[in-house]
C-alpha positions in Angstrom: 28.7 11.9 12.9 26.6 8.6 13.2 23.6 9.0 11.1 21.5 7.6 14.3 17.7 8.0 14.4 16.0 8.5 18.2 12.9 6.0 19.0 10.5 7.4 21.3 7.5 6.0 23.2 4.9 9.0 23.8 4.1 7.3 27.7 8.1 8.3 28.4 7.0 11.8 27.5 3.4 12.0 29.1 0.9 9.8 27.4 -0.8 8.5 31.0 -1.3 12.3 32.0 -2.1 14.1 28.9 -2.1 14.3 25.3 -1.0 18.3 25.6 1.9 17.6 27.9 2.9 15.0 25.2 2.5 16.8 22.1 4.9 19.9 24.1 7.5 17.3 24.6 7.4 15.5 21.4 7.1 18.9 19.4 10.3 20.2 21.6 11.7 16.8 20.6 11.4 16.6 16.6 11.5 20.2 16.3 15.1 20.2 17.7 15.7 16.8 15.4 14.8 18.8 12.6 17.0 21.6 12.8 20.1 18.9 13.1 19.0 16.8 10.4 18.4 14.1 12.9 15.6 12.0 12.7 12.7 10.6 15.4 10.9 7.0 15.6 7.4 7.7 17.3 7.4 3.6 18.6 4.2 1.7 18.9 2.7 0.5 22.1 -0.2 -1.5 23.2 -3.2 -1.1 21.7 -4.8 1.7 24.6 -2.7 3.6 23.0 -2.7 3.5 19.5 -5.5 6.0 18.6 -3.8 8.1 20.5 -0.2 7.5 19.7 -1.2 7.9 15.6 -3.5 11.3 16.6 0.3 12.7 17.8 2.1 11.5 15.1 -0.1 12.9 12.5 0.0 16.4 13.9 3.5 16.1 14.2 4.3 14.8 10.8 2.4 17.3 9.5 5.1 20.0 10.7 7.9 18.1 10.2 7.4 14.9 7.8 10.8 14.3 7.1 12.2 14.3 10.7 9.4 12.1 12.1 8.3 8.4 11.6 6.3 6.1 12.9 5.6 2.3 14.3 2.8 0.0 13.1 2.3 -3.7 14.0 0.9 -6.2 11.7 -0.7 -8.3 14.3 -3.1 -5.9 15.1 -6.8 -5.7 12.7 -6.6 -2.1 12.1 -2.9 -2.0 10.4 -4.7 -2.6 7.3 -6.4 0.9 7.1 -3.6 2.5 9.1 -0.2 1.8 6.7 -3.0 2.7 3.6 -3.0 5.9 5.4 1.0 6.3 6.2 1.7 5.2 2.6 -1.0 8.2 1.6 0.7 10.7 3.6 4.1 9.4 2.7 5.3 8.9 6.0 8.3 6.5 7.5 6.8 3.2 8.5 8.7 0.6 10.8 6.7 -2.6 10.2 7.1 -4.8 13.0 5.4 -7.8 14.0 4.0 -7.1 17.2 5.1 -8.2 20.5 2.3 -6.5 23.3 -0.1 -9.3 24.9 -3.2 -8.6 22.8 -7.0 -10.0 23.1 -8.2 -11.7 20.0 -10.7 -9.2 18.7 -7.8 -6.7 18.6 -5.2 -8.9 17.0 -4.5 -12.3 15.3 -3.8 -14.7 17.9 -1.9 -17.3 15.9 1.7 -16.6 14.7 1.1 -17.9 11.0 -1.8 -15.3 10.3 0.4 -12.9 12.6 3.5 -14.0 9.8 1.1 -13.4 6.6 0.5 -10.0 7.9 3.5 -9.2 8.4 4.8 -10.8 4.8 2.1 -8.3 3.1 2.7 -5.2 4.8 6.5 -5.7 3.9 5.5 -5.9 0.6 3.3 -3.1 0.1 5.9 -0.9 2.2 8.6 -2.2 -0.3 6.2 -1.4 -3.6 5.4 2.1 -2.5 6.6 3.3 1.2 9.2 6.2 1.6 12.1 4.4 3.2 10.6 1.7 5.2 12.3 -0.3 7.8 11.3 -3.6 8.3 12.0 -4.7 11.7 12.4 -8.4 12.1 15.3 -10.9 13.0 12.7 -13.8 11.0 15.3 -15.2 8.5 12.0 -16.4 6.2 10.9 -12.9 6.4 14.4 -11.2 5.4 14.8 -13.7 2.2 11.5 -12.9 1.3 12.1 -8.9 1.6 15.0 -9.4 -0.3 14.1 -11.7 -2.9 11.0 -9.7 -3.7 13.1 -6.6 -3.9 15.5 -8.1 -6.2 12.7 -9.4 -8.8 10.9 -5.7 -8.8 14.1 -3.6 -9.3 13.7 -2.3 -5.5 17.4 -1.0 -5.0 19.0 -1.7 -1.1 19.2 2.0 -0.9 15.4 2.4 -0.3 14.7 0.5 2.3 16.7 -0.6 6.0 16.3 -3.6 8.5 16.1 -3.4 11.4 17.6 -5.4 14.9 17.6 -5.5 18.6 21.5 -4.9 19.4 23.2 -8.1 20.6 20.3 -10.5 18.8 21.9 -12.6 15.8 24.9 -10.5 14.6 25.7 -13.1 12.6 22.8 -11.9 10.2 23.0 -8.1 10.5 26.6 -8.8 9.6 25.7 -10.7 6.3 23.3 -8.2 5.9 25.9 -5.3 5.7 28.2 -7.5 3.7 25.7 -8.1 0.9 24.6 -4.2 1.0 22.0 -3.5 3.0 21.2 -1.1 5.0 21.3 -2.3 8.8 20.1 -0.2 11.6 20.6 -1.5 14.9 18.0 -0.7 18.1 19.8 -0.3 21.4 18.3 0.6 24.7 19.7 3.9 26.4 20.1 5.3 29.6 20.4 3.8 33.2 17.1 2.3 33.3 17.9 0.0 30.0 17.9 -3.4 31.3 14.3 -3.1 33.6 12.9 -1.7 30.4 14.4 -4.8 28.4 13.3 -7.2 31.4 9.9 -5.9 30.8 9.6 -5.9 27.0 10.4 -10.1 27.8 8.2 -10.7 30.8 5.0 -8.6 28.1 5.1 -11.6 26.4 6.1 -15.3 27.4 6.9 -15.8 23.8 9.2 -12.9 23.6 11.6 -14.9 26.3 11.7 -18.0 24.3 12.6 -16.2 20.7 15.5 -14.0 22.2 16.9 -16.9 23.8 16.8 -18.8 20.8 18.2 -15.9 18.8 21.1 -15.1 21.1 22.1 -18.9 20.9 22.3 -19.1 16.7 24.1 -15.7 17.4 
């Protein structure tokens, strides 16, 4: 079958009641994963809830670390400390960028610091992450990952990108073609398009990228 992986945010299974009504549900979740081989993205939210959110994952990727991974942003402060400690524990990172409205003492308000965060932790994850996925449809970003792959004997095989289905094909395509990896995120279930109208209207910025992106697509 598909070799699919399952991303997850804990607030669809319970976050705003209670951690114990989450942990059930994700447990009932990756434990199930587990015994099909199958494999479950814990996704990253806004910053209320990334204490949290990492406090679950940890438990859970202690019973289960190779059917659980998780999501960290670069824009916020604390990534830093947090991918030293997913890197320590060996755990599946997805580096994104970040894309949740955030005030400046929790993140880096301006896109270039936000872009030399992000450039680092791709590199570190490349140097000495299990599998990571580097989630990004920035065009400097992918040469970069690639290039820097290339020079350090990183082989395609240890590492994926990652897109939002329908956003450039055009470069998951040459991506494919030149042998990467390519794992495509698409929004399920009857609900899909609120929860897409939403993950625009977070950010005013998100709006203006995808619109960009779907035109070069």
């Amino acid at each position: 079958g598909l070799p699919a992986n399952i991303s997850i945010k804990l607030t669809m299974l319970g976050l705003d009641i209670s951690d114990e009504l989450t942990w059930e549900n994700i447990e009932a979740i990756v434990q199930h994963a587990a015994r099909h081989d199958a494999f479950v993205r814990i996704d990253m939210e806004g910053s209320a809830y990334t204490e949290r959110t990492l406090a679950l994952f940890r438990r859970i990727h202690d019973s289960y670390p190779a059917a659980v991974g998780i999501v960290l942003q670069s824009y916020l402060y604390r990534t830093d400390r947090d991918l030293d400690e997913m890197i320590e524990r060996k755990a599946r990172v997805r580096i994104v960028k970040g894309a949740y409205k955030e005030p400046d003492w929790i993140a880096w308000p301006k896109k270039r610091d936000v872009d030399e965060r992000f450039k680092q932790h791709i590199l570190r994850l490349l140097r000495h992450g299990n599998y990571p996925a580097i989630a990004t449809h920035d065009e400097r970003m992918l040469r970069g990952a690639r290039g820097f792959a290339a020079r350090n004997g990183i082989g395609p095989e240890r590492f994926e990108f990652q897109m939002i289905y329908g956003v450039r094909r055009d470069l998951q395509e040459t991506l494919v073609r030149e042998g990467y990896n390519m794992r495509v995120y698409v929004p399920y279930g009857q609900n899909w398009y609120p929860y897409f109208m939403r993950r625009l209207a977070e950010r005013p910025a998100n709006l203006l990228f995808v619109a960009k992106q779907v035109l070069k697509g």
